[in-house]
C-alpha positions in Angstrom: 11.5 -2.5 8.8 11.5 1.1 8.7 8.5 2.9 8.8 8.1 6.1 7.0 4.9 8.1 6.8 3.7 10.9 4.5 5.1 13.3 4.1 8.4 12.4 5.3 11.3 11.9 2.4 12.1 8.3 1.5 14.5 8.3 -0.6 17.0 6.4 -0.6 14.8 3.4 0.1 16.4 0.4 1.9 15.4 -2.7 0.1 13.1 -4.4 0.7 10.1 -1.3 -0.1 6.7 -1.8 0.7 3.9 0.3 -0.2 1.0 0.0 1.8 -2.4 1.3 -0.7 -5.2 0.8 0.3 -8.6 1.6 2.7 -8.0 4.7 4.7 -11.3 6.6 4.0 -10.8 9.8 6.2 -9.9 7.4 9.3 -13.3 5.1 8.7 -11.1 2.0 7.9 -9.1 0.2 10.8 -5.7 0.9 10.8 -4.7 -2.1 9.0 -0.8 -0.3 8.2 0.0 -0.4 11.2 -1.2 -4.2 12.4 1.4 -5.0 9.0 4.3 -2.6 10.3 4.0 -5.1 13.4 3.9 -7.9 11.5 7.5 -6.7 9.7 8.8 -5.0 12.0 11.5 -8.0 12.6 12.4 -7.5 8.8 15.0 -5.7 6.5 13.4 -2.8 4.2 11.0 0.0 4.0 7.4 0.7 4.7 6.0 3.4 3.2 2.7 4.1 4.8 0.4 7.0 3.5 -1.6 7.3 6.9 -0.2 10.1 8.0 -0.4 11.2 11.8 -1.5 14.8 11.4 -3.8 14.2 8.0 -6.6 17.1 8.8 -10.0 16.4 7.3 -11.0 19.5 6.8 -8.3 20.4 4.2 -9.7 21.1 0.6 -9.2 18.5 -1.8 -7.5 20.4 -4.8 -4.8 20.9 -6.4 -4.3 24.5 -4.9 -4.4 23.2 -0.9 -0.2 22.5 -0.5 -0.7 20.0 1.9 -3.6 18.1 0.4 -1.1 18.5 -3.1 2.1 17.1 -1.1 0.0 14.6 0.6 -1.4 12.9 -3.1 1.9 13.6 -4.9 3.7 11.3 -2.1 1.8 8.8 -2.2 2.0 8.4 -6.2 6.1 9.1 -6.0 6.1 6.6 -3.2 3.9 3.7 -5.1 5.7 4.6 -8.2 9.5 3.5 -6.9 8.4 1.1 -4.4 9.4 -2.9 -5.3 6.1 -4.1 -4.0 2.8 -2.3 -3.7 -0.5 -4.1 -0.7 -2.9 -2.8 -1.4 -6.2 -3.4 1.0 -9.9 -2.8 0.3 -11.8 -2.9 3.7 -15.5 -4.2 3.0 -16.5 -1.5 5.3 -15.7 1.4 2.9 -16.3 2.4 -0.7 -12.2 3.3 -1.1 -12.4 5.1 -4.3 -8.7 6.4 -4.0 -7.7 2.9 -3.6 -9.8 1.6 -6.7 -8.3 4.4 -8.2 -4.8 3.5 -8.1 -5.5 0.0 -8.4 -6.6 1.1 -12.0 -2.6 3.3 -12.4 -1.3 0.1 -10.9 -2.7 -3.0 -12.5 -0.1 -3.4 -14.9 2.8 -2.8 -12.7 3.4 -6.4 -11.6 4.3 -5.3 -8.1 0.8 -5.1 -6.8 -0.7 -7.6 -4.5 -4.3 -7.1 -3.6 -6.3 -8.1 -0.7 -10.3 -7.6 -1.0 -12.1 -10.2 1.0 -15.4 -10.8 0.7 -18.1 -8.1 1.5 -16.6 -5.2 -0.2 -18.7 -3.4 -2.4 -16.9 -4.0 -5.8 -15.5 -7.0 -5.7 -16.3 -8.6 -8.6 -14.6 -5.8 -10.3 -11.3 -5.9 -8.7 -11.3 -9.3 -9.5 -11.9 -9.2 -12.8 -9.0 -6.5 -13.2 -6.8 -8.4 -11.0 -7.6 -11.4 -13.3 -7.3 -9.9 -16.8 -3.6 -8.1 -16.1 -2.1 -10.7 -13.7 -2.3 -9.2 -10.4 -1.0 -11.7 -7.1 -4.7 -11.5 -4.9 -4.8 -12.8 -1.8 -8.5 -13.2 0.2 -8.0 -11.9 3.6 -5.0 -9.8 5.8 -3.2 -12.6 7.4 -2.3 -14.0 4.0 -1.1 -10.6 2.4 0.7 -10.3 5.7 2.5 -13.7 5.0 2.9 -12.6 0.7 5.0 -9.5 2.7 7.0 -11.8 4.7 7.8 -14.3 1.6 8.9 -10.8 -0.2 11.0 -10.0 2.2 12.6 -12.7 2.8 12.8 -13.4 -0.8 14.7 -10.1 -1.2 16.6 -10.1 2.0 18.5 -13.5 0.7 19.0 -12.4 -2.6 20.5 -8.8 -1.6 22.8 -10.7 0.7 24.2 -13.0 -1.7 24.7 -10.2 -4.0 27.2 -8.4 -1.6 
């Protein structure tokens, strides 16, 4: 897989394109991307992964700070063009970016969601997840193994169509 970070371009994407949404909570989540990008790393594709290496806390949150601007209108370009979307909520945070976009998301049938036990609104992602659809899965080993099927999955089918 290739790896690309905000705010690094990404397009073209090389199929198949992961997005990896989810708990990052100003670096109080574990680094869950990058346990999956060596998971993948043995496979064909794209990760796009929105932890970004020199993210500064300290930057204002609005829409006049460039790099807090670049760094939210990445991610939404990069979730809106990518084939798949994992998204994780770590029961050790509140995640409201990631409930956010789970609510843009819902209906996009490429979202898998992971939100084990523990975290704080559950029973409401499950009930969205329910209503419109969305592939869950209950822990990160199995949403690891959903990405592998995927890319598998699209590897074959890409090859046979060459």
């Amino acid at each position: 897989m290739k790896i690309i970070k905000a705010p690094k371009n990404f397009i073209p994407l090389h199929s198949p394109s992961i997005f990896l949404a989810g708990s990052i909570e100003m670096g109080k989540a574990e680094n869950w991307q990058q346990m999956i990008e060596r998971k993948l790393k043995d496979f064909e594709g794209t990760i796009l992964n929105p932890r970004r290496d020199d993210w500064d806390a300290s930057w204002v949150q609005s829409i006049d700070n460039l790099q807090f601007r670049q760094q939210v209108e990445w991610e939404l370009k990069a979730q809106e063009i990518a084939g798949a979307i994992a998204m994780y909520f770590s029961p050790d945070t509140k995640s409201p970016i990631t409930l956010l976009e789970l609510g843009l998301f819902a209906r996009s049938e490429r979202l898998t969601v992971c939100c084990p036990d523990g975290f704080w609104r559950k029973g409401n992602i499950d009930i969205v997840c329910h209503r419109y659809g969305v592939n869950q899965v209950s822990n990160l080993t199995e949403l690891v193994e959903y990405l592998k099927s995927y890319a598998r999955r699209l590897s074959v089918s890409s090859v046979g169509e060459r």
